[in-house]
C-alpha distance (Angstrom), angle and dihedral (degrees) to the residues before:
residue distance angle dihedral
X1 . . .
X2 3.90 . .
X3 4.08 122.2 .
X4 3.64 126.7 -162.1
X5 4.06 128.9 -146.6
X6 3.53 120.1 -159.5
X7 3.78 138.6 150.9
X8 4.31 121.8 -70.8
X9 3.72 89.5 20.3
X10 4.18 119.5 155.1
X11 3.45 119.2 -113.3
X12 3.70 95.9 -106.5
X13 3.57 88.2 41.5
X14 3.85 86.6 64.2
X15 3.55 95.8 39.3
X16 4.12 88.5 48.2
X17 3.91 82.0 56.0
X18 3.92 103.1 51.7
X19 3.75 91.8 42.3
X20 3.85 88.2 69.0
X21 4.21 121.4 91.8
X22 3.65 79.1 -111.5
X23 3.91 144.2 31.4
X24 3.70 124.3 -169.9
X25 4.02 113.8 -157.2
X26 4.01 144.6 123.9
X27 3.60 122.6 -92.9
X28 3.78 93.2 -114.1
X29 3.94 85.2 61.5
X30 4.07 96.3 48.3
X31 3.48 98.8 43.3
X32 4.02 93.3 52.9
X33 3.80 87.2 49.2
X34 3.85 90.7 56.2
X35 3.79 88.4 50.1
X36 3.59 89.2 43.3
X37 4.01 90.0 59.9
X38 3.42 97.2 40.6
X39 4.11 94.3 56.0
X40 4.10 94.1 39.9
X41 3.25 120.3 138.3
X42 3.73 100.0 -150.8
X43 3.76 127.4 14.7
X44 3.54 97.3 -118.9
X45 4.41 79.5 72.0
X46 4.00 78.3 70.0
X47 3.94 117.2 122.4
X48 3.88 112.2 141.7
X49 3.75 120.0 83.5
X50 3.80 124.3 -158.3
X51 3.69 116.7 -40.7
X52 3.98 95.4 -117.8
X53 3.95 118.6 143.6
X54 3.66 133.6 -6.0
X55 3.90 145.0 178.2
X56 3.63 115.3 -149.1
X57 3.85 118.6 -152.8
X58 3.67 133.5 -159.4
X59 4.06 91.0 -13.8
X60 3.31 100.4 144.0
X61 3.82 101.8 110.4
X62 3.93 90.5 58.6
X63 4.10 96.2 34.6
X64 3.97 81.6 58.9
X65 3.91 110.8 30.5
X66 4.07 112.1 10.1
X67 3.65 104.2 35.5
X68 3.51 102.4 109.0
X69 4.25 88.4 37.0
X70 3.78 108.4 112.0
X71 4.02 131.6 -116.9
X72 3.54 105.3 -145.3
X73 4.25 126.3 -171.8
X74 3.44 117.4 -154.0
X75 4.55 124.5 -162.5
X76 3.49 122.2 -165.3
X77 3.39 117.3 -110.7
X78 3.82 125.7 -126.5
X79 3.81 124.9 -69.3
X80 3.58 100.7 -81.3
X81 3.94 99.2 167.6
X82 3.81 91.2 119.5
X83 3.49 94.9 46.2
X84 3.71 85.0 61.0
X85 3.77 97.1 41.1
X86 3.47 89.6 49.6
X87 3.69 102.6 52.8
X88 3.88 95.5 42.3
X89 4.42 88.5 51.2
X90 4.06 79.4 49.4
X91 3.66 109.2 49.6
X92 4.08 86.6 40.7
X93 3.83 84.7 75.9
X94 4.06 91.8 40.6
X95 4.21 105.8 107.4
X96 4.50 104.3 -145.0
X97 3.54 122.3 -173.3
X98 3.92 123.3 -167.2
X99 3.66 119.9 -87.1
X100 4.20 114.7 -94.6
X101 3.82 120.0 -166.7
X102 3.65 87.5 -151.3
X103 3.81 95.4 56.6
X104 3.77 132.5 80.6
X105 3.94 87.9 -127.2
X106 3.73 99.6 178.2
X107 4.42 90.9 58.7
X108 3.96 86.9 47.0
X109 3.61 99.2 138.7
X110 3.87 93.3 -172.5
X111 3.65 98.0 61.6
X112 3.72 149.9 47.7
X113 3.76 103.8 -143.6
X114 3.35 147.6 8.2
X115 3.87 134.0 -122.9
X116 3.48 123.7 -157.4
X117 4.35 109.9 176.8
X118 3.60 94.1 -170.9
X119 3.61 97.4 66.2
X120 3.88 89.9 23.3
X121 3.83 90.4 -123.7
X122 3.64 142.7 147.5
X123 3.54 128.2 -157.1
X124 3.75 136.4 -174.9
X125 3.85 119.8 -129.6
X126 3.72 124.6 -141.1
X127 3.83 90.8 -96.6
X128 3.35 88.4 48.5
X129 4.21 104.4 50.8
X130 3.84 77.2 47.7
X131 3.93 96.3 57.6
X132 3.87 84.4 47.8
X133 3.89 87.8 48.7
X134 4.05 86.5 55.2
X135 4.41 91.0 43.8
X136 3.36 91.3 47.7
X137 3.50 111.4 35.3
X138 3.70 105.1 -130.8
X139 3.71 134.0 121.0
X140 3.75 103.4 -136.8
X141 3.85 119.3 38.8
X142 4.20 86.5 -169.1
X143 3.63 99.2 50.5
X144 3.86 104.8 118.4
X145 3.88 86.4 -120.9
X146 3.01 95.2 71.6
X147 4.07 104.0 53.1
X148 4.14 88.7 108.1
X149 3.94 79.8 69.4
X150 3.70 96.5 46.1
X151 3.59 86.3 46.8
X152 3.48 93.4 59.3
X153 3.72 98.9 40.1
X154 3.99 101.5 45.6
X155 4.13 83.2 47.6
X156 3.69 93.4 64.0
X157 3.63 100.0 32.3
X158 4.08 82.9 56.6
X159 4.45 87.3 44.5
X160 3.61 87.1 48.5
X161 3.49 104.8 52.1
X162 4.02 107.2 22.7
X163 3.59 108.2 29.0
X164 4.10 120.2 77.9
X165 3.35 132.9 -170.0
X166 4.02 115.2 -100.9
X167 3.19 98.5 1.0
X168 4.25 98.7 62.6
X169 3.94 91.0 15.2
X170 3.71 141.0 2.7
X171 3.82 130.7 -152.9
X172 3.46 123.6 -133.8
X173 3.66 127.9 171.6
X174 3.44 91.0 -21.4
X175 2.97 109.3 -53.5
X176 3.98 134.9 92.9
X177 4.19 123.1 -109.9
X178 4.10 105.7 -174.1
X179 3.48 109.4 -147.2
X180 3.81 101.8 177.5
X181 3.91 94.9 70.8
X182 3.89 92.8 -152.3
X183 3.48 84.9 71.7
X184 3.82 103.2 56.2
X185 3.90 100.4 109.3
X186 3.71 83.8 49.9
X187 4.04 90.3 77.1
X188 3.90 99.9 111.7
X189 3.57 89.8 41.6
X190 3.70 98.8 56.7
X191 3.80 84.5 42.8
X192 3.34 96.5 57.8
X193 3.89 88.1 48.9
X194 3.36 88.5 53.1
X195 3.98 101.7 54.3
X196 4.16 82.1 -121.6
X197 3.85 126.7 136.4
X198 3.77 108.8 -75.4
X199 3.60 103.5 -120.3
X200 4.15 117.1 -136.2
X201 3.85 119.5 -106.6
X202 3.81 133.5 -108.0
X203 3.90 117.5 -151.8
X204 3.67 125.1 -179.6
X205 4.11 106.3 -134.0
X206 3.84 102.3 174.2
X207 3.79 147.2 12.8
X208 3.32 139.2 177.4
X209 3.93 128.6 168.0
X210 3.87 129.3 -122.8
X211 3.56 95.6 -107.3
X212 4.00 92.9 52.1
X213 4.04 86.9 45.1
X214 3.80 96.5 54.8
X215 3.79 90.6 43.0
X216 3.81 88.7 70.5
X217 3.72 97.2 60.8
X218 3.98 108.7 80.5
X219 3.42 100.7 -139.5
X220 3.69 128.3 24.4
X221 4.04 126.2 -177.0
X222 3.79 129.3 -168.5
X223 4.11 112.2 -133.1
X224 3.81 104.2 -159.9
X225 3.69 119.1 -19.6
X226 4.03 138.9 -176.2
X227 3.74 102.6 -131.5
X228 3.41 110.5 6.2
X229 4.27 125.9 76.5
X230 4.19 98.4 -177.2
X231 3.15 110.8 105.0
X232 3.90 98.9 -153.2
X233 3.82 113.8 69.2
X234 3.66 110.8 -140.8
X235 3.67 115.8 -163.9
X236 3.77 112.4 -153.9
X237 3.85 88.6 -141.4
X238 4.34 124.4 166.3
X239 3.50 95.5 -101.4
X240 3.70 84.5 -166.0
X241 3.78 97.5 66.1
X242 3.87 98.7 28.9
X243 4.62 77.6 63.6
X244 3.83 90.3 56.9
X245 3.80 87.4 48.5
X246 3.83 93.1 50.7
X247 3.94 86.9 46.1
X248 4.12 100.5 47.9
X249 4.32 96.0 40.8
X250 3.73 88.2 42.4
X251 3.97 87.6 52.0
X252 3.34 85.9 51.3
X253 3.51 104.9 54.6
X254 3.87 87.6 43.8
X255 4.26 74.8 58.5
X256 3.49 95.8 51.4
X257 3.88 101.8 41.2
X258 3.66 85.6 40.5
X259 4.13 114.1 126.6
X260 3.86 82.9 -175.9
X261 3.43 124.2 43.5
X262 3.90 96.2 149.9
X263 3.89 81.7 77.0
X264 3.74 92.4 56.7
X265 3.84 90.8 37.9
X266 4.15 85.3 55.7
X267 3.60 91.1 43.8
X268 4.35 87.9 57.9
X269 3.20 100.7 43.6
X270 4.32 91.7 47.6
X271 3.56 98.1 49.8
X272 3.75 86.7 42.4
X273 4.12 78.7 59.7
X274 4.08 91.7 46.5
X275 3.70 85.9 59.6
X276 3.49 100.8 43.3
X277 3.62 90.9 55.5
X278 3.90 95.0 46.3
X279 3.41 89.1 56.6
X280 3.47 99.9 46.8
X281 3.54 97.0 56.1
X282 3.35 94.0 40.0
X283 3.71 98.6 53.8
X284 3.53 100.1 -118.0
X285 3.78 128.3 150.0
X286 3.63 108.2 -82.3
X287 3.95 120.8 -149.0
X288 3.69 125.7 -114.0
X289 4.04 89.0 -111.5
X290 4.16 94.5 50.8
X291 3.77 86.9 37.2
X292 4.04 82.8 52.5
X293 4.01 86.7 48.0
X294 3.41 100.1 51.4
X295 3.97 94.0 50.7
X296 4.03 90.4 43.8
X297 4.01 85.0 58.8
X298 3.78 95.6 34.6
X299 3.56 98.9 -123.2
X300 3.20 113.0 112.3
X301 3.44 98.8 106.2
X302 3.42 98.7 46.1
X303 3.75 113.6 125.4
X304 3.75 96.6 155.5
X305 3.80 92.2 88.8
X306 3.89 131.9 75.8
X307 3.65 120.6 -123.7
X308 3.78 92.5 -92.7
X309 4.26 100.2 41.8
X310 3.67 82.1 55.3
X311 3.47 101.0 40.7
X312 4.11 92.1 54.4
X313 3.85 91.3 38.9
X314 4.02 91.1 56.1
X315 4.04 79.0 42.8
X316 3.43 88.5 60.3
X317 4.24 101.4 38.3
X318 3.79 87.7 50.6
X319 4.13 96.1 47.7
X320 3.92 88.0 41.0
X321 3.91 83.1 59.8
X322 3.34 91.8 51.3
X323 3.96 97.2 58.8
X324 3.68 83.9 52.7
X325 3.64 88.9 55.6
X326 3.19 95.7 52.3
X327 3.87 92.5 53.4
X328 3.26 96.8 48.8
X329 3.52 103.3 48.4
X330 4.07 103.4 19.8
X331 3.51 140.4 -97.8
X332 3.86 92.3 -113.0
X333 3.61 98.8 37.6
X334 4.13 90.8 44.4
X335 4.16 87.7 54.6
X336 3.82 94.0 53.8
X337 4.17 87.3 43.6
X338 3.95 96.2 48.6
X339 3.78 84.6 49.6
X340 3.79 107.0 46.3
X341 4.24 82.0 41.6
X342 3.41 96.8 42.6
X343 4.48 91.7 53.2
X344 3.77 84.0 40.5
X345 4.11 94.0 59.2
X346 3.50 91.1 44.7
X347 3.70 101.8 54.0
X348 4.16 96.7 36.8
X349 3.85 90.7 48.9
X350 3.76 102.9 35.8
X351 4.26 81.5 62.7
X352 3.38 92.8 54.1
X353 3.67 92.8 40.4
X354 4.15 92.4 56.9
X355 3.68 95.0 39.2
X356 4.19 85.9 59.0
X357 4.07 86.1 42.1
X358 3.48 91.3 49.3
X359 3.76 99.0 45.0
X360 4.53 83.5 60.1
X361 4.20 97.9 87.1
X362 3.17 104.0 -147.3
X363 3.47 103.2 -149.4
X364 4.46 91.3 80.5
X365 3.74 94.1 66.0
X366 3.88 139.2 51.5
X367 4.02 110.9 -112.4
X368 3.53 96.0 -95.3
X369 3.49 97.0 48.6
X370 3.82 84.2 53.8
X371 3.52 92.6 47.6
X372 3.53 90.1 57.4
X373 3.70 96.7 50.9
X374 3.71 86.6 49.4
X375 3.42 101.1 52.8
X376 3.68 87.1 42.9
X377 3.66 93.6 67.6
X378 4.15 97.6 41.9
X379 3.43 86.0 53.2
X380 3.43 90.8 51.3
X381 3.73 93.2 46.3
X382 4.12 90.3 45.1
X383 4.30 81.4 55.5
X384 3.51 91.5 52.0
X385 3.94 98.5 59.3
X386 3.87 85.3 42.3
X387 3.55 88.4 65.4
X388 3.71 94.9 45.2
X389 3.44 89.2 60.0
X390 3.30 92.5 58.3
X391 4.04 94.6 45.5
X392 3.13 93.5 41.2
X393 3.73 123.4 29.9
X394 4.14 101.0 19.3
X395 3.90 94.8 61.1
X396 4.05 102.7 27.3
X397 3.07 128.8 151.5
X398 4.04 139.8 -150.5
């Protein structure tokens, strides 16, 4: 039975296709199915099988010149017209004055934000976080769960006071044509400034390169090539990177297919406790979010304990939280949160993650030095969804 991949096919067209002994396709079309699985939502978005066997044809061109290039996949992002709208109807009624070295800006009681044109800034004043406070409905303008709203905000206060009409941007028939090209991820911004048609959003949630891609298969043959008479293709991939790969999309179909993601919630949030207790007691530098968890549970200060009384007591703070969590936002409701969050962290950080691995050449250190660095910066980026756990799941709110 033989199955064919090509471009605009259904989703059970595709999964028709991979089910067979064999499936015929170009690279391009393979490796955007594998990033296609490993950013699904659900698991019925699932097409690709097992990576087994496969017999490359005519792939010299990329073998020689593109096999380090990167596929990428992009999603579009929610709706976010009326976060747009909203923000540029705000900021309109926001008073700015021009930045003063002289002046204790930030205290200005006359005025809502600050503009400084050297550094092509705007900043909010105290009075004018507060009025966005009052708009918005929300008690601290700073919190880190609120950074969609500062988002929104600092983008038109930037449209507003930087950007002008046909000479950054033109519109024609509607529709907006940047022509200052430092202002390109400005688009919906300008838009909205413009009364225009917001236009939808385009985010890139996974990459992988050719040579990384072809390095998951377990065998790979050649069928008739120009310069080369091996049969075998061996792809000089870094085996050290292609592991972390294996490690985060396997953790994230264990995610997906998960009937239980409290456990691996539980599991976050407690080693994020193991750490914080390490550290403490070993004088480390403490982040700004265990920092924040300490004060929350008023024990930051406590030296009274031993490593493991105040290890199991934060262990017990942290899961009491939880339970309260859970009450106030549901058991259900929580379950389907923790797992749309928990896919979200993984894709959003694992790109930033491989574009600081991939930035390390490899070539000025020995391998273990490498490794080191590496593993330095997973471990970093398995910290950093620890603590948004913690900021975001322990203590949230309706």
């Amino acid at each position: 039975m033989f199955g064919l991949i090509y471009k605009d096919m259904n989703l059970s067209e595709r999964k028709k296709a991979y089910n067979s002994n064999i499936t015929y396709g170009a690279i391009n079309e393979f490796v955007l199915d594998y990033l296609r699985d490993n950013t699904a939502d659900n698991k019925k978005q699932l097409v690709q099988n097992e990576l087994k066997n496969a017999i490359a044809y005519k792939i010299d061109d990329i073998l020689e010149n593109n096999i380090d290039s990167p596929i990428t996949i992009s999603k579009p992002t929610l709706n976010n017209e009326y976060s747009y709208l909203k923000a540029n109807a705000f900021v309109r009624r926001l008073k700015g004055t021009q930045f003063v070295k002289t002046q204790i800006q930030e205290n200005n009681e006359n005025y809502d934000y600050i503009i400084d044109t050297n550094k092509k800034s705007v900043k909010l004043t105290k009075k004018g976080i507060l009025k966005v406070e009052e708009e918005y409905e929300i008690h601290n303008y700073n919190n880190r769960l609120n950074k969609d709203i500062d988002f929104y905000i600092n983008n038109a206060l930037f449209v507003h006071n930087f950007t002008k009409k046909d000479i950054d941007y033109k519109v024609e028939n509607g529709k907006i044509n940047i022509l200052n090209k430092n202002y390109m991820n400005l688009q919906q911004a300008i838009e909205a400034k413009e009364h225009l048609l917001i236009t939808p959003e385009n985010k890139i949630v996974a990459k992988i390169s050719y040579r990384n891609y072809l390095a998951m298969y377990k065998k790979i043959d050649r069928l008739k090539s120009r310069k080369y008479n091996k049969k075998e293709i061996f792809i000089n991939y870094n085996k050290i990177l292609k592991d972390k790969i294996d490690i985060v999309y396997k953790k994230r179909k264990e995610i997906l297919f998960s009937d239980n993601i409290k456990k691996d919630i539980l599991k976050l949030i407690n080693s994020l406790c193991t750490t914080t207790a390490n550290n403490y007691f070993k004088n480390i530098n403490l982040s700004k979010t265990k920092i924040e968890l300490l004060q929350r549970f008023k024990i930051l200060n406590n030296k009274n304990l031993n490593l493991l009384e105040f290890e199991k007591k934060l262990y017990n703070l942290t899961n009491a939280q939880y339970k309260k969590t859970e009450e106030i936002i549901g058991k259900y409701k929580l379950r389907n949160l923790e797992k749309e969050w928990f896919l979200k962290q993984i894709d959003e950080k694992w790109l930033k993650y491989q574009e600081k691995a991939e930035k390390i050449n490899k070539e000025d250190y020995k391998e273990t030095e490498y490794k080191l660095k590496v593993d330095k910066i997973f471990s970093d980026y398995i910290e950093e969804i620890r603590e948004s756990a913690v900021k975001d799941l322990l203590f949230a709110k309706k």
